[in-house]
C-alpha positions as semicolon CSV with decimal commas, in nm:
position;residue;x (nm);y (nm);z (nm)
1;X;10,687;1,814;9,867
2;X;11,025;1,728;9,729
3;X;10,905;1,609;9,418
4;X;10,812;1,994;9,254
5;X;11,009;2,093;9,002
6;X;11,095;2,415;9,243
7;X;11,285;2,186;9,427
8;X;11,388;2,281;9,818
9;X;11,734;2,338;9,683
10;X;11,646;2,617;9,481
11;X;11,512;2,832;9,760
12;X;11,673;3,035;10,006
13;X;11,462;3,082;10,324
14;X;11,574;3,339;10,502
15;X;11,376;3,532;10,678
16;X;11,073;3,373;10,494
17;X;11,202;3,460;10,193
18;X;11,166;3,210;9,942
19;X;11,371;3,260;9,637
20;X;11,269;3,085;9,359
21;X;11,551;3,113;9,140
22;X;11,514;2,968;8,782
23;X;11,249;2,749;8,786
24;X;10,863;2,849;8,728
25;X;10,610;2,908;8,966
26;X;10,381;2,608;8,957
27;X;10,022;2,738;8,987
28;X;9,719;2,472;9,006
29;X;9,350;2,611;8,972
30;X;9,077;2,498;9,255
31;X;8,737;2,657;9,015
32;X;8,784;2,640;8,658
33;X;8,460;2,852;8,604
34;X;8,407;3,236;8,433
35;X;8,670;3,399;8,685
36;X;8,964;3,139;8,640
37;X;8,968;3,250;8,318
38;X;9,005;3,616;8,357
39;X;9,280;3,472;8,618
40;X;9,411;3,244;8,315
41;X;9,384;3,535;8,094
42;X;9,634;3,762;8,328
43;X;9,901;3,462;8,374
44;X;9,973;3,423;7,966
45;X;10,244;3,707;8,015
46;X;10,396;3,590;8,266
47;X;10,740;3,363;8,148
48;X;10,823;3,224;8,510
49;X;10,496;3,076;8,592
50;X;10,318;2,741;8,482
51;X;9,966;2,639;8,484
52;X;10,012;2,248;8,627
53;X;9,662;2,146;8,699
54;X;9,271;2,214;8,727
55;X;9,019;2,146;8,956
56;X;8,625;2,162;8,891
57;X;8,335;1,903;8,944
58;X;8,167;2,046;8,585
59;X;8,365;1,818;8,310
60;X;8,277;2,073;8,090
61;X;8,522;2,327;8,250
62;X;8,796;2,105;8,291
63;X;8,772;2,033;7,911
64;X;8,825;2,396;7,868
65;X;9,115;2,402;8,053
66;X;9,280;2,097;7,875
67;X;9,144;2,193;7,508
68;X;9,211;2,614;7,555
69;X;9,517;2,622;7,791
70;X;9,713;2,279;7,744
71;X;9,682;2,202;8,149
72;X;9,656;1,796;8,107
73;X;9,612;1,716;8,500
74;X;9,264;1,744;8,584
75;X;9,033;1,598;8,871
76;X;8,778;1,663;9,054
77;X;8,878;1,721;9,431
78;X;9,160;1,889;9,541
79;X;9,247;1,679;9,788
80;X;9,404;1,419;9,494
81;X;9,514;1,719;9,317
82;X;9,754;1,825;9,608
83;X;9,869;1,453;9,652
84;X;9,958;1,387;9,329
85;X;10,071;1,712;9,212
86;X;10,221;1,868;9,449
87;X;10,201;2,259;9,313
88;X;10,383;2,548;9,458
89;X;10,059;2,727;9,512
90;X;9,688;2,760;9,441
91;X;9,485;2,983;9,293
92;X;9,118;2,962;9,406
93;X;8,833;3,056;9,219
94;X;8,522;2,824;9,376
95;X;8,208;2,948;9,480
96;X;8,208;3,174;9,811
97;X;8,153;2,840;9,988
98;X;8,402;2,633;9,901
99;X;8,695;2,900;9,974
100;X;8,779;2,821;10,303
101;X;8,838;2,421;10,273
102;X;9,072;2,445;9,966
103;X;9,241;2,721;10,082
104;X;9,331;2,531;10,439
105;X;9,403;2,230;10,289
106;X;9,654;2,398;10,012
107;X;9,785;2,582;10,324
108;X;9,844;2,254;10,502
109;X;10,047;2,045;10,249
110;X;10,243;2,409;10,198
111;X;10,092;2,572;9,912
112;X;10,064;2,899;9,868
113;X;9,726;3,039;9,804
114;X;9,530;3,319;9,690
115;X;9,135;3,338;9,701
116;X;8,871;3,513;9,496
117;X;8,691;3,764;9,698
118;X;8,500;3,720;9,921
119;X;8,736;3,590;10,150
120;X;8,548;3,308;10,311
121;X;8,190;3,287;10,413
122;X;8,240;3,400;10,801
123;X;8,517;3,572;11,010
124;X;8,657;3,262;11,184
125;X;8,675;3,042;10,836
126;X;8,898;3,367;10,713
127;X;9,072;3,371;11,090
128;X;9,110;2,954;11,025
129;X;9,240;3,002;10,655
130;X;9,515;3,280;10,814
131;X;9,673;3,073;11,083
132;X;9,734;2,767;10,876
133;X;9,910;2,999;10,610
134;X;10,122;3,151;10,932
135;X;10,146;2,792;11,099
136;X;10,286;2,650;10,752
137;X;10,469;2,970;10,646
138;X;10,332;3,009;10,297
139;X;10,173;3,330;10,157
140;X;9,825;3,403;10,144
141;X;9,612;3,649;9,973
142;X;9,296;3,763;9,841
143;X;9,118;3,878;9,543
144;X;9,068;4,232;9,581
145;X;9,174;4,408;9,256
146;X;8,978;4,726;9,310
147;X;9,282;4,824;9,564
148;X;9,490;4,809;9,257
149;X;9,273;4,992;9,055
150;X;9,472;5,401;8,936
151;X;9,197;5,573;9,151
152;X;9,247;5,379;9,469
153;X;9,598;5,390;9,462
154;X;9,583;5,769;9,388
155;X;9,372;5,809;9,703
156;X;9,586;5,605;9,868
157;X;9,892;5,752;9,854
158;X;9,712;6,134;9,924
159;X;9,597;6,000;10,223
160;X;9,878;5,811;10,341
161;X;10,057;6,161;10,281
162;X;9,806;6,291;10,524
163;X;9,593;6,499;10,269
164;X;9,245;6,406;10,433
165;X;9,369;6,393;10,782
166;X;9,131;6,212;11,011
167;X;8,903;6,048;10,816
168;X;8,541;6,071;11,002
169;X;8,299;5,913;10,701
170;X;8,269;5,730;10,412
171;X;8,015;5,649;10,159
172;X;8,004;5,314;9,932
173;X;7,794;5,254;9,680
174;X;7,778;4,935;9,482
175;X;7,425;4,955;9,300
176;X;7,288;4,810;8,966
177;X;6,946;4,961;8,871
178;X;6,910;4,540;8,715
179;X;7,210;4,299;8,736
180;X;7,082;3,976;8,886
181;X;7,373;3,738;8,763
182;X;7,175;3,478;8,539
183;X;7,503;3,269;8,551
184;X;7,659;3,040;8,875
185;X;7,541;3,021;9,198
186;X;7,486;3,393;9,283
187;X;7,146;3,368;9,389
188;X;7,200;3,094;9,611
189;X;7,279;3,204;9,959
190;X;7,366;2,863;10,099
191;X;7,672;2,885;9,871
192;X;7,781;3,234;9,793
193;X;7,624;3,369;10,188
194;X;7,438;3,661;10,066
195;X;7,402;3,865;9,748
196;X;7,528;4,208;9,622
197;X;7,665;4,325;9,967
198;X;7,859;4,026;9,961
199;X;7,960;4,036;9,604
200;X;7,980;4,338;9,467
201;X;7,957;4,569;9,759
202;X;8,260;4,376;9,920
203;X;8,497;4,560;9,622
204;X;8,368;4,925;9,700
205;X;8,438;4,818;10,091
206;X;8,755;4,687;10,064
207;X;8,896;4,983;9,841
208;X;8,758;5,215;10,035
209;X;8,886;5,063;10,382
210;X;9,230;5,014;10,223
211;X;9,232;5,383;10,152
212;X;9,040;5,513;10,482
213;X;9,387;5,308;10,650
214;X;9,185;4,978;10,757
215;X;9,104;5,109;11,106
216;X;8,904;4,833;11,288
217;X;8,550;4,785;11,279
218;X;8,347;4,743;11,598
219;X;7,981;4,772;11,509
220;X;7,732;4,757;11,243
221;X;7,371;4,794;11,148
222;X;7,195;4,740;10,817
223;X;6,905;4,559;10,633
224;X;6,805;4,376;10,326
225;X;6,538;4,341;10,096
226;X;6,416;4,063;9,834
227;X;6,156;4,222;9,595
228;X;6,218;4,129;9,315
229;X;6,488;3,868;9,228
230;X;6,284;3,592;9,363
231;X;5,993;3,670;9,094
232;X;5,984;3,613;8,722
233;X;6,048;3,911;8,553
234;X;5,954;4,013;8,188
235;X;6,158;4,426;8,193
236;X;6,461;4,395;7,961
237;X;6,789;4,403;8,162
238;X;7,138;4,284;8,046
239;X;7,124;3,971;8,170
240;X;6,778;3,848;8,181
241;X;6,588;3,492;8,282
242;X;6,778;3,465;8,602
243;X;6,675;3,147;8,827
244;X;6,445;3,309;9,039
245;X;6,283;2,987;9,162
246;X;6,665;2,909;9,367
247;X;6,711;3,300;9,430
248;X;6,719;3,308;9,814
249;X;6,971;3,644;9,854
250;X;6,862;3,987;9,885
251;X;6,821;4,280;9,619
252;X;6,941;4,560;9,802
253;X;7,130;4,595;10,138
254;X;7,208;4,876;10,338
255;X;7,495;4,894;10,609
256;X;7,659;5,132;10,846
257;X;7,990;5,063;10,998
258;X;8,149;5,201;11,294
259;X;8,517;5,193;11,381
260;X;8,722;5,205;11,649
261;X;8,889;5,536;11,582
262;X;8,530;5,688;11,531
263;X;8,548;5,691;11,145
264;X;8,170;5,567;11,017
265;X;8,145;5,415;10,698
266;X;7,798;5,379;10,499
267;X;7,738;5,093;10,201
268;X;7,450;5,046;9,988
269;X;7,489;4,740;9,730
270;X;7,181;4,649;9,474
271;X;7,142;4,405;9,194
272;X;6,856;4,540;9,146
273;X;6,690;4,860;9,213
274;X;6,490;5,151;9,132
275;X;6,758;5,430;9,016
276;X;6,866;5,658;8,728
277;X;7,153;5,432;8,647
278;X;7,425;5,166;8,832
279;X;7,671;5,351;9,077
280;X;8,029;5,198;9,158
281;X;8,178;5,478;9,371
282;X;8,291;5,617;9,671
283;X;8,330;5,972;9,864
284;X;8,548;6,004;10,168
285;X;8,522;6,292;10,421
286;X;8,821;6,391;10,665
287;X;8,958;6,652;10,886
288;X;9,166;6,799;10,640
289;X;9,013;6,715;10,324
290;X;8,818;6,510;10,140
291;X;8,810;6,302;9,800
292;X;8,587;6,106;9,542
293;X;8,694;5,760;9,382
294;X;8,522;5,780;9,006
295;X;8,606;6,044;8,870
296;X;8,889;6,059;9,100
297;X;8,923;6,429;9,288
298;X;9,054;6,531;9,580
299;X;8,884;6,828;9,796
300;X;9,127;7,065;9,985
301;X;9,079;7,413;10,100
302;X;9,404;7,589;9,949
303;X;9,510;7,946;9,981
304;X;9,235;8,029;10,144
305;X;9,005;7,893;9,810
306;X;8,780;7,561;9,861
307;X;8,975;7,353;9,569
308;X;8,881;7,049;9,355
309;X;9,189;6,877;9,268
310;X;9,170;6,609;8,963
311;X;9,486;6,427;8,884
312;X;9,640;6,508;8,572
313;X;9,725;6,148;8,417
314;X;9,657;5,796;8,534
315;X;9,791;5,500;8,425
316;X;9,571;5,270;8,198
317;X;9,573;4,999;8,451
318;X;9,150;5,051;8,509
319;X;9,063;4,749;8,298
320;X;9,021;4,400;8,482
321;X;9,251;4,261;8,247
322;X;9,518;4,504;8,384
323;X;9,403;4,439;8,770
324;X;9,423;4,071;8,750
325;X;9,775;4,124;8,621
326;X;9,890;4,362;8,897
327;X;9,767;4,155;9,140
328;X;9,845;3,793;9,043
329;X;10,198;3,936;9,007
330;X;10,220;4,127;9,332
331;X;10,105;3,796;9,484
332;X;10,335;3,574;9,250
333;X;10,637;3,845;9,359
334;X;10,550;3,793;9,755
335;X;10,551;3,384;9,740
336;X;10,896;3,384;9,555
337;X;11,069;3,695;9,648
338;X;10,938;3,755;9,989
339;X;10,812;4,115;9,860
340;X;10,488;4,263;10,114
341;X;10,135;4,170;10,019
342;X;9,889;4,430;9,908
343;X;9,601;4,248;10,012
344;X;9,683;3,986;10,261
345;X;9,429;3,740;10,449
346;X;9,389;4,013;10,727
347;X;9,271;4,259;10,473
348;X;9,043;3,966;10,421
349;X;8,887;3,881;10,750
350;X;8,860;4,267;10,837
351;X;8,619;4,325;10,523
352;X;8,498;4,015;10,584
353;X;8,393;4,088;10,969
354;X;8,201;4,392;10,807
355;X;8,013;4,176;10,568
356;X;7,909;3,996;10,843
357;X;7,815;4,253;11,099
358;X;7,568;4,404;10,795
359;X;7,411;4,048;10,745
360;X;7,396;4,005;11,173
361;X;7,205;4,355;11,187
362;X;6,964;4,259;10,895
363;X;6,869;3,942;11,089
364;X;6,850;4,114;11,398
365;X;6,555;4,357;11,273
366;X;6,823;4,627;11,178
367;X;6,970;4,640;11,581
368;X;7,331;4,741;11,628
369;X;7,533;4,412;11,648
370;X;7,918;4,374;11,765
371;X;8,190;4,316;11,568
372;X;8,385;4,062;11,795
């Protein structure tokens, strides 16, 4: 790819290293949709990155990227896209179902990428997507902005300072009393692979994994239920008149996780049920202590007192605007300065395997299924 304008002069590769020194980062966008733009949104401050091209099969989106953010080279596969242009990296923001093919591909012609979460739509398309990254030696991460939310990174560093000790459980809950996405493809499982455990439940999971210290999961049960998204529906909710007649993922899914080290974690994920009000939380319990994500607290027993620590001040950094910027840059920083990843492809394929294992179980009748 000699012809970028970071040309191979410009970067020092030691130790994997690339230094991209004076020149911008040339981004190109696979999924010009709602989420590219919160992505679009987050690059505008950044000086040493460019926006070189978009990719979409809706004209209408790639009109919005011409007309709102000036990005003149446009088609509608990727495969031209990364002939022609040639960008330093990719930013992918497709349906769940067309992660894993852009994502190799970019990979391949030495692209850097980074993918909206989920990951993929099984284990061995994420394992697939993270040996052509290693094989061609380009960075690769994923979308998982709840890791760089104030709270988790609170609860992170307490327990990485050993403040919960051994963690034994964890509760996730990811529930809207009614939220059936009346927008995209989310109620079509042949292209997103499943419904609020695999869309929003995947955020409360991988948080709460990154914090528990991403032990490895081994087994899973769970089950699902479609009551009421498939049916026309006349109760007020915020975003009515879904397409029920293509809805084919569930309502509400339950799953329980087991890990190697014996740690159990438990996820419930809804877009629609019957409750007081939505839920995006999670409690941890360890050996030592314990701790709550929203409103962040930590639980200790200190001087001889059962204590409920709350953290003083927290940055401002809550707001999506503020967690697409952390983590486009932190991604941005490891492709051209060789700094670590906070949520590589492995942190990926590890939530992803749990995804999975839920969905296995639910097929299964609710029976204990391997994670392999």
């Amino acid at each position: 790819m000699a012809d970028k304008s970071v040309s191979t002069d410009s970067l020092a590769m030691g130790d994997d290293k690339p230094q991209y020194k004076g020149k911008k980062f040339r981004i190109a966008f696979i999924g010009c949709g709602g989420i590219a733009q919160t992505h679009l949104t987050a690059l505008q401050s950044f000086e040493d990155v460019e926006v070189v091209a978009g990719v979409d099969i809706v004209p209408s989106r790639l009109k919005v990227m011409e007309e709102k953010w000036g990005v003149t080279k446009l088609y509608k596969d990727w495969k031209t896209m990364l002939k022609e242009v040639q960008p330093d990296a990719v930013n992918i923001c497709t349906p769940n179902g067309v992660h894993a093919a852009p994502a190799i591909d970019a990979a391949s012609a030495g692209c850097h990428v980074i993918v909206e979460k989920p990951m993929a739509m099984t284990p061995a398309e994420c394992q697939k997507m993270i040996d052509t990254a290693k094989k061609h030696k380009v960075k690769l991460a994923v979308g998982f902005q709840y890791r760089y939310h104030p709270n988790t990174q609170f609860l992170k560093r307490a327990a990485d300072e050993g403040q919960f000790g051994d963690v034994m459980f964890v509760k996730c809950r990811a529930l809207r009393r009614r939220g059936i996405p009346n927008w995209g493809v989310f109620g079509q499982k042949k292209l997103q692979g499943g419904g609020p455990m695999i869309d929003i439940g995947v955020h409360v999971i991988e948080m709460a994994h990154y914090v528990m210290g991403s032990p490895k999961p081994v087994a899973a049960t769970g089950n699902t239920w479609t009551f009421m998204g498939n049916k026309p529906s006349k109760v007020e909710s915020m975003w009515p008149n879904w397409d029920y007649k293509t809805y084919t993922v569930e309502d509400l899914a339950i799953g329980h996780v087991r890990f190697e080290n014996g740690a159990i974690l438990h996820i419930e994920a809804s877009f629609c049920a019957h409750i007081e009000k939505d839920v995006w939380n999670f409690d941890l319990m360890g050996t030592k202590g314990g701790c709550n994500w929203d409103p962040p607290m930590i639980f200790r027993d200190v001087a001889g007192t059962m204590i409920n620590s709350v953290p003083g001040y927290l940055s401002n950094t809550g707001t999506f605007p503020e967690m697409f910027k952390i983590k486009l840059r932190n991604w941005i920083d490891a492709c051209t300065k060789g700094t670590e990843l906070t949520a590589p492809g492995e942190a990926g394929l590890a939530v992803q395997k749990i995804l999975a294992g839920v969905y296995a179980s639910a097929e299964a009748g609710g029976k204990e299924v391997p994670i392999r």
